[in-house]
C-alpha positions, 0 to 999 in steps of 0.5 A: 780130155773126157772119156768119150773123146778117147773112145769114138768105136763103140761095139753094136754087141757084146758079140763084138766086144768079146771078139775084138778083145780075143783079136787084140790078145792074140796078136798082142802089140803095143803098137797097134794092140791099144787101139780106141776099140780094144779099151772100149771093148774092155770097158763093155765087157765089164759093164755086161759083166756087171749087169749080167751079175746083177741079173744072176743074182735074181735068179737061181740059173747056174748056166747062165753064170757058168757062161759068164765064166769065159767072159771075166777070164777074157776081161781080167787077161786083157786087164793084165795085159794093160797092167804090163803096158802101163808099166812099160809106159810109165817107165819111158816117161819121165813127165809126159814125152809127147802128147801121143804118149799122154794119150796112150797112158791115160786111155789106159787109165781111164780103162782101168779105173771103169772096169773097176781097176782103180786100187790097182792102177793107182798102186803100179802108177804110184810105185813107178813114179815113185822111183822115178822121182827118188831117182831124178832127185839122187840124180842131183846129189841129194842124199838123205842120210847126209840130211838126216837130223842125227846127222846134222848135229855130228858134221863139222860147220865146214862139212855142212856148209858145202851140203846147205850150198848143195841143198839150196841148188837142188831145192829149186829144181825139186821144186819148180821142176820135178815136183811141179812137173809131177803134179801137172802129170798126175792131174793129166793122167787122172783128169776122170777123178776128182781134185781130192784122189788126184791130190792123194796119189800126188802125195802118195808119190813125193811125200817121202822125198818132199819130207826128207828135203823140207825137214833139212833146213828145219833141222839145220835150224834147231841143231846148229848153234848159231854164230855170226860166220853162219849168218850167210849161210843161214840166210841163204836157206831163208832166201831160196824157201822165201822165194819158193813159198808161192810156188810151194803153196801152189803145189801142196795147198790141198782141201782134203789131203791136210798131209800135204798141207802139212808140207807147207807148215814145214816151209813156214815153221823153217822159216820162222825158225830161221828167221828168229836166229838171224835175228838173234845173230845180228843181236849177238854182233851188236854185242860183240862190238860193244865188248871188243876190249879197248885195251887191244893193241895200239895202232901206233900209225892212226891206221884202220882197225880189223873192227871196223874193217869185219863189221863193215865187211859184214854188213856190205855181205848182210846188205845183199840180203836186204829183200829178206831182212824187211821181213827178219827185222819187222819184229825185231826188238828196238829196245836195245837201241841207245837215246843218242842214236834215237835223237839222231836217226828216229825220224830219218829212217822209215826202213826197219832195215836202214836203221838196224844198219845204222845202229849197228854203224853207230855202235861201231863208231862209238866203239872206235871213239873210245878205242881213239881215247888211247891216243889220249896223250897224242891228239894229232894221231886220235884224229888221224885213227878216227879219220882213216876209221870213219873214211873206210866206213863211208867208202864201203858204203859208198862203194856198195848196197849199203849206199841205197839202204842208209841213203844220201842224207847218212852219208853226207853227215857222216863226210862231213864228220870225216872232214872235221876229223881231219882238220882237226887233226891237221891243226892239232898235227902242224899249226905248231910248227907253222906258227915256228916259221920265222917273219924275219932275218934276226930271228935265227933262233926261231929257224932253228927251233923250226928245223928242230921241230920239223925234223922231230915231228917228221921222224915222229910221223913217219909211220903215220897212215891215211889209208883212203888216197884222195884223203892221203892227197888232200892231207899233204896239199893242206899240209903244204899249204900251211908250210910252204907258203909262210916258208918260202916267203921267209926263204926267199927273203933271207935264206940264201944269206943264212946257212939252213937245214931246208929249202923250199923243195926240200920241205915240199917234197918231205910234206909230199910223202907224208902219210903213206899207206902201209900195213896195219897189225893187230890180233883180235877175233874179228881178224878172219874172213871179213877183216879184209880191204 
């Protein structure tokens, strides 16, 4: 829209122009008053103004500029007159209403910045909107103190949690709409200038409150000592600036106004500072997994520990984030990882983001064989613990984002090493005491030491857990069929002449309820929100 568009009423005369104006004056109303004509007339009245001023200067007449006088007063009541509808205007708009109101307002504009009221014109637009964008944002629930550094550093990890929730809702409604929607206003309103003063006047009006939203999550980022409950929340301000970024750019990307430039340096520095303590987050866990102490409670029943169940639960919430972690984990140190694991892994995974994953498994399930070394006189149960442990990883794998990122080939070796664990547990656990089964009637002592042992080992046992239930199946069906079979010939044969402890369904149904699935105890620092089924 250019300005000849706008005003198609030209006057033939000064004459004319002068009258208009005193007629619109003197029945002012908004409605009707803002007419083509009247702007137009305005607009001739200061350009006469202007060349008759020029001409004064030439000469050394003081009547013709005591007839000018009645002019500039008439110019500046009609300029104070569109100084209030400007006002009134811009207060009833929060972006642009309807295309009449554009209209309306930037005729307005436009007139004033022709007649030479640009200074002022920019300083009502820019004090209105200003307000109106303080008060759209208060509208969502921003509050600056709550956000101010000094702040940050007094308020309780909880406290701040709930405001970091808030400001990443509020941060794509700032951004997408409300300084969005500015800027397109701003540039309607001041199409007659060039990119530069509307990029000024853009800035002049959200500058402070764009400060103030874009300075949190840098401030979170140097003042909240990191820890490995915060990594979400942490990750979540990486996520919403990340996806913002462009549209960020779109908006404060400016060839002359390096201020608002700078509003984009903000958004980048938050994220790589951001970036760097996640990273140095997921180190930490790496640590603390590597000195979880071997000599925590013994789990007497092979059941899962709260290790693997926090790190696995950890890591099913970290893969969530996998769009974000390419980027964190590009630069990430890959010294720490061990020879082992590089022989295993270093070809079959082209993802930084899958191999980190897999390291940290792999630190996990080597913490866990060394935690299975305090079964060491009770073979049977160390592979029960190292089964029950392996199969909760696999499931939660299988049962979440982490199946994608570490892929087919990791979990079908890591099934296969599950199902070693479990015959190897349950050859160590019952190849005894089917060896003890009888082949014939004469061996009555052999039946005995049979019955003796089976009860022993049940009574042993009977706590014994496989938490995984196809597993649990899987381990009572093997079991059964090492016994029962070899059993029930014998029993067939000769029991029914001898006075024993079992028949066949008695050690069916004992074999049967085997390994039930019960609670596990334990204290350790990864027993809290992630130490969880």
């Amino acid at each position: 829209m250019n300005q000849s568009s706008l005003f198609r009423i030209i006057p033939s005369s000064i004459h004319d122009s002068i009258s208009t104006v005193r007629s619109a004056l003197a029945n002012w109303d908004s409605d009707t008053s803002l007419s083509p004509s009247f702007l137009q007339a305005t607009t001739h009245l200061h350009s006469y103004l202007v060349s008759s001023l020029a001409h004064s200067s030439t000469t050394t007449s003081t009547s013709h500029d005591d007839q000018l006088i009645p002019t500039i007063s008439l110019l500046k009541s009609s300029i104070d007159h569109l100084k209030l509808e400007l006002e009134l205007q811009l207060n009833s708009i929060s972006a642009v209403n309807s295309s009449c109101d554009e209209i309306s307002t930037v005729r307005i504009i436009q007139t004033m910045i022709s007649t030479g009221y640009s200074k002022e014109c920019i300083t009502i637009y820019n004090s209105i909107r200003k307000s109106k964008i303080s008060s759209n944002i208060s509208k969502l629930g921003f509050s600056p103190t709550n956000y101010e550094s000094k702040n940050i550093r007094k308020i309780k990890w909880d406290i701040l949690g709930r405001q970091i929730k808030s400001w990443i809702d509020i941060i794509p409604v700032v951004v997408q709409s409300i300084f969005s929607n500015e800027q397109n206003l701003c540039d309607k309103m001041f199409l007659s200038l060039d990119k530069s003063a509307r990029d000024d006047i853009f800035y002049n009006i959200v500058s402070e409150k764009a400060l103030e939203i874009f300075n949190f999550p840098e401030s979170v980022s140097l003042l909240v000592k990191p820890s490995e409950e915060k990594l979400f929340s942490f990750l979540d301000i990486y996520g919403v600036i990340t996806t913002l970024l462009p549209e960020i750019k779109s908006i404060f990307e400016s060839e002359s106004n390096q201020s608002m430039n700078k509003i984009i340096l903000h958004a980048i520095s938050s994220l790589e500072k951001l970036s760097e303590i996640i990273k140095s987050i997921i180190l930490d866990l790496e640590s603390s997994i590597k000195k979880d102490p071997l000599k925590s409670t013994k789990f007497l029943n092979g059941s899962i520990h709260p290790l693997s169940k926090y790190v696995m639960n950890y890591l099913v919430f970290l893969s969530d984030y996998e769009i974000y972690l390419h980027e964190i984990f590009s630069n990430m140190p890959s010294d720490n990882y061990e020879s082992s694991f590089m022989e295993i892994f270093e070809m079959k995974y082209e993802s930084l983001v899958s191999k980190r994953i897999a390291w940290i498994i792999f630190v996990l399930l080597c913490k866990i064989d060394s935690k299975a070394a305090s079964y060491k006189h009770d073979v049977p149960l160390s592979y029960l613990f190292l089964t029950n442990n392996l199969q909760y990883i696999i499931t939660k794998v299988q049962k979440s984002g982490l199946k994608d990122i570490l892929g087919d080939t990791w979990l079908n070796n890591h099934i296969a090493k599950s199902r070693k664990y479990m015959e190897s547990h349950l050859k160590a656990a019952w190849s005894h005491e089917s060896a003890l089964i009888p082949t014939n009637q004469e061996d009555l002592e052999k039946i005995r030491e049979f019955e003796r042992e089976f009860e022993k080992v049940m009574k042993e046992r009977e706590g014994w857990v496989i938490a995984d239930v196809a597993t649990r199946e899987q381990a009572r069906l093997a079991v059964r069929e090492m016994i029962v079979p070899v059993y029930d010939s014998w029993y067939q044969n000769f029991g029914e002449f001898l006075e024993v402890k079992f028949s066949t369904e008695d050690l069916r149904g004992r074999i049967m309820r085997l390994y039930d699935d019960g609670s596990d105890s334990g204290s350790s620092k990864f027993r809290n929100q992630f130490g969880r089924d």
